[in-house]
C-alpha positions as CSV (number, residue, x, y, z in Angstrom):
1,X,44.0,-24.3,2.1
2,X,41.7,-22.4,4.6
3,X,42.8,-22.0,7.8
4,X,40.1,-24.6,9.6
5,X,39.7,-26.9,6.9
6,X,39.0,-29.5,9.2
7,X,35.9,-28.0,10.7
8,X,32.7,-29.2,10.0
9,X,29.4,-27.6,8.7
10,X,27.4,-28.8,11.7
11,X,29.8,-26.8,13.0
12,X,29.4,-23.6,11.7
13,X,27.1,-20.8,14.0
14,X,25.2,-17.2,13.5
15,X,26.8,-14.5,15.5
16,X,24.0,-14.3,17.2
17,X,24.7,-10.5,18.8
18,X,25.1,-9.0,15.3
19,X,22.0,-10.6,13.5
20,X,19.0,-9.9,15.5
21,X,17.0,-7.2,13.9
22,X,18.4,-7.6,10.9
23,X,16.5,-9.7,7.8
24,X,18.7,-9.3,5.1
25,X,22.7,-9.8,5.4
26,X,24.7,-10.3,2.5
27,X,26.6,-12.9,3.9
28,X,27.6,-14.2,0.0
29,X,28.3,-10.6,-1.0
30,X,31.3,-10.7,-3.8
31,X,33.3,-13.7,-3.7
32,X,33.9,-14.7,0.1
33,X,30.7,-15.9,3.0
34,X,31.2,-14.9,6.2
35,X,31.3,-18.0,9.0
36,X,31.8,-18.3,12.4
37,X,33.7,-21.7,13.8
38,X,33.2,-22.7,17.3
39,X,36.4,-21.9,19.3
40,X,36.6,-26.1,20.1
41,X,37.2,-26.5,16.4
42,X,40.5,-23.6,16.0
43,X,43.2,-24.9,15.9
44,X,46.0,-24.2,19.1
45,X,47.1,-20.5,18.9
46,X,44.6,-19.3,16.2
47,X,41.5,-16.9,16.4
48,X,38.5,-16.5,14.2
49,X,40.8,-14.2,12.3
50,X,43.5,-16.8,11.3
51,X,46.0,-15.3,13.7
52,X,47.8,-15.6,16.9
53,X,45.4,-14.8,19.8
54,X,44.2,-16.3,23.2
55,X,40.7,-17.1,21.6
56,X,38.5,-14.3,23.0
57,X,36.7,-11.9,21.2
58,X,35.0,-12.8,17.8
59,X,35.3,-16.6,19.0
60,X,33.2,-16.2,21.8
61,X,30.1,-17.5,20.2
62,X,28.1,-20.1,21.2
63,X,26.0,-22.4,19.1
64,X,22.3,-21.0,19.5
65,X,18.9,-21.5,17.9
66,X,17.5,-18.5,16.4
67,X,14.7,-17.2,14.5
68,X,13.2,-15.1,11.9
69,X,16.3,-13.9,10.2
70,X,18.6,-15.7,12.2
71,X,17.5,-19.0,10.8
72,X,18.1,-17.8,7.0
73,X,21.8,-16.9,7.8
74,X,22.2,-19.8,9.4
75,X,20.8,-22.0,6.2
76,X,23.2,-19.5,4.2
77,X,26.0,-20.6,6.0
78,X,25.4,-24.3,5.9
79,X,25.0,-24.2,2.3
80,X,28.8,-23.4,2.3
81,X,31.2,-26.4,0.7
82,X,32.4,-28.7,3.0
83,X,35.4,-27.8,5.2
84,X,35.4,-23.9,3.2
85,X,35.8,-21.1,6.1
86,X,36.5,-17.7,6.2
87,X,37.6,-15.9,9.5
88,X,36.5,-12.3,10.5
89,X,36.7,-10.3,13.3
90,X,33.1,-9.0,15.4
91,X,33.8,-5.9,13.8
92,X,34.0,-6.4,10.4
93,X,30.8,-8.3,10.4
94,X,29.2,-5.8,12.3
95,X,30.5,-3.3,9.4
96,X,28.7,-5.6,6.8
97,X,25.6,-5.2,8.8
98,X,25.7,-1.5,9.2
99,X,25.9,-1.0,5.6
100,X,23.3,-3.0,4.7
101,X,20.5,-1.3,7.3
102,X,19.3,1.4,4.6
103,X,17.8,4.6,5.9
104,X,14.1,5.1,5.0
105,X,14.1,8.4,4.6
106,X,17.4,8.2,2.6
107,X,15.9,5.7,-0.1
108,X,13.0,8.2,-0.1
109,X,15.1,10.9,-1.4
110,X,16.8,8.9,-3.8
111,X,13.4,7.7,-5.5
112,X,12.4,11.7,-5.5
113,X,15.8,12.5,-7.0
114,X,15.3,10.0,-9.6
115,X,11.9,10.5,-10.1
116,X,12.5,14.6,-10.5
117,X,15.4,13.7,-13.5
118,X,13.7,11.2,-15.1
119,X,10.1,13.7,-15.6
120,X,12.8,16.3,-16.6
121,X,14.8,14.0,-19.3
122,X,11.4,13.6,-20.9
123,X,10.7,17.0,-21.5
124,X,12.1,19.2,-24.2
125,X,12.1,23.4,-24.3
126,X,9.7,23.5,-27.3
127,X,7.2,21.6,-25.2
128,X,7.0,24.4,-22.2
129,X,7.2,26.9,-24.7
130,X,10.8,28.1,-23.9
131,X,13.7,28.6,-26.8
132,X,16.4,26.3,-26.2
133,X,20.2,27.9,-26.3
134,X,23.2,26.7,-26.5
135,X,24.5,22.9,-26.7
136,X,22.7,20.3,-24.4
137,X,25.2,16.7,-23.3
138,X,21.8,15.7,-22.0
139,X,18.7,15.1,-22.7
140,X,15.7,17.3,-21.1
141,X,15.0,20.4,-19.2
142,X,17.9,22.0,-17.9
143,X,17.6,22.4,-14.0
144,X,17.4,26.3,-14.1
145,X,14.4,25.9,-16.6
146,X,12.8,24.1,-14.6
147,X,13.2,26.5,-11.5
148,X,12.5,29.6,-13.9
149,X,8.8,27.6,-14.9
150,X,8.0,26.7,-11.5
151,X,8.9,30.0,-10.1
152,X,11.5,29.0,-7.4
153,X,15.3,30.0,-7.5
154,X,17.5,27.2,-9.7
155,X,19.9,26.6,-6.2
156,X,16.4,25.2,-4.2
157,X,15.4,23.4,-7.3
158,X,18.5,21.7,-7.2
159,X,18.8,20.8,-3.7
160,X,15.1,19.3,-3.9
161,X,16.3,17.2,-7.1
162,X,19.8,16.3,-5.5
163,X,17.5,15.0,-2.9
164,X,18.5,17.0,0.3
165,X,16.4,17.0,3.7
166,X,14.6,20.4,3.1
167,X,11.1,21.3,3.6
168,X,9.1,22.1,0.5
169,X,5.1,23.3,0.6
170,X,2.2,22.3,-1.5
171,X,2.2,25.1,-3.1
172,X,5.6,24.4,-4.3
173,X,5.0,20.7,-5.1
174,X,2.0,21.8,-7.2
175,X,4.4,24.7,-9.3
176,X,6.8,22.0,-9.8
177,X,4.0,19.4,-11.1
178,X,2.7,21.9,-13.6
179,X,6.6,23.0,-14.9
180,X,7.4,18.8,-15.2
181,X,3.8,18.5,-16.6
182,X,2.5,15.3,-14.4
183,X,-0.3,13.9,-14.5
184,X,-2.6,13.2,-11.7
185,X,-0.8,10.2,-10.4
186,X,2.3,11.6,-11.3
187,X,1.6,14.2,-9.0
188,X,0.5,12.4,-6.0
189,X,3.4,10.1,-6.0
190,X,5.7,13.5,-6.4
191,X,3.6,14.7,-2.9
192,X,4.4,11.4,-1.2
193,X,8.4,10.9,-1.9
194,X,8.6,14.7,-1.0
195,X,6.8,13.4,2.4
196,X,3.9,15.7,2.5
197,X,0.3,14.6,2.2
198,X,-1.1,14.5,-1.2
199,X,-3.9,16.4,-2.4
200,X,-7.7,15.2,-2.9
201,X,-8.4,15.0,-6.3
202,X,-11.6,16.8,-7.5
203,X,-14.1,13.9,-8.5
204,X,-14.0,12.9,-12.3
205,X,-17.0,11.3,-12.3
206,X,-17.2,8.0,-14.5
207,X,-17.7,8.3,-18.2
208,X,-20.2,6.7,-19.8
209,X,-17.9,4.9,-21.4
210,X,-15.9,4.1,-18.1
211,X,-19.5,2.7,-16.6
212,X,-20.0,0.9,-19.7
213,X,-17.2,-1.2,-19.1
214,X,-18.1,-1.7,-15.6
215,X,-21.3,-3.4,-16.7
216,X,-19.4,-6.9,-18.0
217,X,-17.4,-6.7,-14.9
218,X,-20.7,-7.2,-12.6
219,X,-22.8,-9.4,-14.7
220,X,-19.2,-11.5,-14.7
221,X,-20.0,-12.2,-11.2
222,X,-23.2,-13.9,-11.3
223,X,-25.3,-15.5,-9.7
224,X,-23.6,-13.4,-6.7
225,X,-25.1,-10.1,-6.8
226,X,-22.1,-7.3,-7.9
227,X,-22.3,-3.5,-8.0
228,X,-20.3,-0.3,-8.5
229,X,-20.7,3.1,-6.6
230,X,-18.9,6.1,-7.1
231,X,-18.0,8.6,-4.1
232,X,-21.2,9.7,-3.0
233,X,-22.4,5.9,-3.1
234,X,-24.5,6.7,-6.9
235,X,-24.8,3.5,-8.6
236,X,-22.8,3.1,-12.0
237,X,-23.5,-0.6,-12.5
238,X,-25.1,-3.4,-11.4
239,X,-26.1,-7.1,-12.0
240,X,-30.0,-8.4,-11.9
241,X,-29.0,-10.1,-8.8
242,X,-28.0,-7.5,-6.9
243,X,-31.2,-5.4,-7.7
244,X,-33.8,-8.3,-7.6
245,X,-31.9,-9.8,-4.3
246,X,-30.3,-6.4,-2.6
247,X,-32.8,-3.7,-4.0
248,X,-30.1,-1.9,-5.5
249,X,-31.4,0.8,-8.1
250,X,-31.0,1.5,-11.1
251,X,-27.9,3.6,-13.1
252,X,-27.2,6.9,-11.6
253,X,-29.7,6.5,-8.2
254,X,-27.6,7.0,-4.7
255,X,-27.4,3.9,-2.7
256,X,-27.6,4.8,0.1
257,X,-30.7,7.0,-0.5
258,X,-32.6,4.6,-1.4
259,X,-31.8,2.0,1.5
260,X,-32.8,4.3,4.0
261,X,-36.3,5.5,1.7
262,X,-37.0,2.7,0.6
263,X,-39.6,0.5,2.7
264,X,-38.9,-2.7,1.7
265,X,-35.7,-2.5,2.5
266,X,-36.4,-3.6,6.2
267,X,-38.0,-6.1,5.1
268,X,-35.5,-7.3,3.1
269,X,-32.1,-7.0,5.4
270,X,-32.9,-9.0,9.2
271,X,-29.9,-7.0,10.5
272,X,-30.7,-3.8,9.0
273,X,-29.9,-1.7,11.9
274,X,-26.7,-3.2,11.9
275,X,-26.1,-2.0,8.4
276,X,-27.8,0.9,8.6
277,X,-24.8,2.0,11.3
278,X,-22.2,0.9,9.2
279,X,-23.3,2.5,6.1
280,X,-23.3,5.7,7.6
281,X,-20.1,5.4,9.3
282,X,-18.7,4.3,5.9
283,X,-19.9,7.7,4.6
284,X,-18.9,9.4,7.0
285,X,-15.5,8.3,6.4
286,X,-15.8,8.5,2.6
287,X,-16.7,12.3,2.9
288,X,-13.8,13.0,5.5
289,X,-11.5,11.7,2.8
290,X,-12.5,14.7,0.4
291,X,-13.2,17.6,3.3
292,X,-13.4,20.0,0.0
293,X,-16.0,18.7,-1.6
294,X,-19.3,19.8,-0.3
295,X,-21.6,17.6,-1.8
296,X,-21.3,15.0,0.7
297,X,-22.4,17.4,3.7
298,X,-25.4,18.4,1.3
299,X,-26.6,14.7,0.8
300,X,-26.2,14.3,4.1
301,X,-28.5,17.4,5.2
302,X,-31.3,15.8,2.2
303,X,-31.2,12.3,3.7
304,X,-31.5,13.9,7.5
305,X,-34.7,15.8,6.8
306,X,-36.3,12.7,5.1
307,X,-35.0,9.4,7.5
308,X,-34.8,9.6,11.1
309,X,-32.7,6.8,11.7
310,X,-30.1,8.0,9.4
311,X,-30.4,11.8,11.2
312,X,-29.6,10.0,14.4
313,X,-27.0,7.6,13.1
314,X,-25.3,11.2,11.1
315,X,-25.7,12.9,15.2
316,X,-23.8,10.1,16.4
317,X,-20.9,10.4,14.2
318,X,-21.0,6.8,13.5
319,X,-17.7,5.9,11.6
320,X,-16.7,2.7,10.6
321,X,-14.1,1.8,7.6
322,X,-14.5,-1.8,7.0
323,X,-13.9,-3.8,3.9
324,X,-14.9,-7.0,4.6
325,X,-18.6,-7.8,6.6
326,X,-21.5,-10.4,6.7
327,X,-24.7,-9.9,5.1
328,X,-28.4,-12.0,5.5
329,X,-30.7,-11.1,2.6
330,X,-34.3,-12.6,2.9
331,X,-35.8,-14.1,-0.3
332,X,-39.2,-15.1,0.9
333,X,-40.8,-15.3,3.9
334,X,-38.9,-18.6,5.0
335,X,-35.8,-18.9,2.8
336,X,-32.6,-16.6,3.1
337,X,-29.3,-16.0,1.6
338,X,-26.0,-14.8,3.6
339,X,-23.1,-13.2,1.6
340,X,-20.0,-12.0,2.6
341,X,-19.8,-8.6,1.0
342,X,-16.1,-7.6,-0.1
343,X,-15.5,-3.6,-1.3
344,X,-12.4,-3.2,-3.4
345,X,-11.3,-0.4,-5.1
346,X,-10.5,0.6,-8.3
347,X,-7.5,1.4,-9.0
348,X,-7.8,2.6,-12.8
349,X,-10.5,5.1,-10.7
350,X,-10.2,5.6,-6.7
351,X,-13.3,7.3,-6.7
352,X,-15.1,4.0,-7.3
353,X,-15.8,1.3,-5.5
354,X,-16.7,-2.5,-6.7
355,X,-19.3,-3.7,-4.2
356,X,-18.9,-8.0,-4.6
357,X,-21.3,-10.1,-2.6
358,X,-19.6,-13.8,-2.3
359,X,-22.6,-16.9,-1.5
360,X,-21.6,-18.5,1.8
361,X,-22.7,-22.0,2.9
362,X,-25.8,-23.0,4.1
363,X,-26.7,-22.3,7.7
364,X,-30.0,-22.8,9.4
365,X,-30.4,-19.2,11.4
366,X,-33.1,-17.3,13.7
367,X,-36.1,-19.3,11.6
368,X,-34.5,-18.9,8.0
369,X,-33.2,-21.1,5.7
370,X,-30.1,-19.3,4.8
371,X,-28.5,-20.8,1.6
372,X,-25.9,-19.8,-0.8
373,X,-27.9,-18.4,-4.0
């Protein structure tokens, strides 16, 4: 029989000192919940612990309203059976919430230690072009192979994979990459648990193949105009919408080239200043993501010496990163469409970006007729 069978569950309270900060307490951890009765409820003589005591302590908690993670131990607790109660002192709950706090960097280093065996397991000597000796209890690369490929000493190899705090250079990260054979995305998620910042990888380009399968993807989306640029903004597919409506040009034409060139594009956007500014601060910060790639600095230079507007926007440094604006087309001289434009990227390929234009609702604006097309 518990000590305080006779409390009640409205009578039950957070310890309100321990749990603030903290959104995850395993207060049902095993086979026991941890509970906290108001001191009125003890009976004469007893503590929170079940023992002898003058009622200080671990009793000396009020009942409080909390918050945030407060609230969801304090629904845990309720959700105990009726009259069940197990005592504990401040400090053993405290304990429960110290071990449950995990360290960042320390579930960092566990992922890169797990991560480093698992790409080792995989691998066997014949694939690296080694001979394999002697009798291996587990599958894989042994840990001195490893070293001996990437060209570092087998006791650093080891620390890195036993996941110790030590520093560790690109040019380390990339020897270990090519002895474990990653891949590209393999490799960047090895330069990221090792806490360093990845490298830029050099542009692949679409396919044909890859921008043939773009092409559903966009004509999926109409009667909203959809298109797909890769880095440098060159267009890899696009719906008749979105070059009837937006001027976008045809496969393998830049973008952004063509909105600054092209004269009827003025005519076309009301607020083309507005975008004009945010296009080039969205290349801008595009080309700052790949500082090795010079391309972007030399379609810079060809668009300076043949637009004016976009040599003084590039002058200005205009930046600007945003994923989400408004756009106001003009179909005829009276009659308009506003979109908002959304820019996602692709995952399968970060190099290219799916350009959506979502129909908003009609709006009577500055003399147009603005409806959703």
């Amino acid at each position: 029989m518990p000590p305080h069978a006779g409390a009640q569950l409205d009578d039950f309270v957070t310890v309100e000192q321990v749990l603030i900060g903290h959104s995850r307490i395993p207060f049902f951890g095993g086979s026991c919940a941890w509970s906290i009765c108001r001191p009125s409820q003890l009976p004469p003589g007893r503590t929170s612990q079940g023992g002898s005591g003058d009622g200080g302590g671990s009793t000396r908690f009020g009942r409080q309203r909390a918050s945030g993670a407060r609230n969801s131990a304090s629904r845990n607790i309720k959700n105990l059976p009726k009259g069940l109660t197990l005592g504990c002192s401040l400090s053993s709950v405290t304990g429960v919430v110290r071990d449950s706090v995990v360290d960042g960097s320390g579930r960092q280093r566990e992922a890169l230690r797990h991560f480093l065996r698992s790409r080792r397991a995989r691998l066997s000597p014949d694939d690296v072009g080694l001979l394999a000796t002697g009798r291996r209890h587990t599958p894989g690369l042994r840990r001195e192979e490893v070293a001996v490929l990437a060209g570092v000493s087998a006791s650093w190899y080891t620390w890195l994979e036993q996941g110790r705090d030590i520093k560790v250079s690109d040019g380390v990260l990339d020897a270990i990459s090519h002895a474990l054979r990653l891949d590209d995305t393999e490799r960047v998620h090895l330069y990221r648990l090792a806490g360093t910042n990845p490298p830029q990888l050099t542009s692949r380009g679409a396919a044909p193949r890859e921008a043939a399968r773009l092409q559903p993807v966009v004509d999926g989306w109409l009667p909203a105009p959809a298109f797909v640029v890769d880095r440098y903004w060159n267009v890899l597919a696009a719906n008749s919408n979105a070059q009837s409506l937006l001027g976008v040009p045809s496969h393998g034409q830049n973008y952004l080239t063509s909105f600054f060139t092209d004269p009827s594009a003025r005519a076309r956007f009301p607020d083309w200043d507005d975008m004009a500014t945010r296009l080039v601060g969205q290349f801008r910060v595009q080309g700052a993501r790949f500082p090795g790639d010079g391309y972007f600095d030399m379609l810079a230079e060809e668009l300076c010496c043949v637009d004016e507007a976009f040599a003084d926007l590039w002058a200005r440094h205009e930046t600007c990163n945003a994923a989400r604006t408004r756009v106001r087309v003009r179909v005829t001289d009276q009659k308009g469409a506003r979109y908002e434009h959304l820019i996602l990227s692709l995952l399968e390929n970060s190099d290219l970006r799916l350009m959506l234009y979502m129909p908003m609702l009609h709006i009577q604006e500055a003399g147009l007729d603005l409806v959703a097309s």
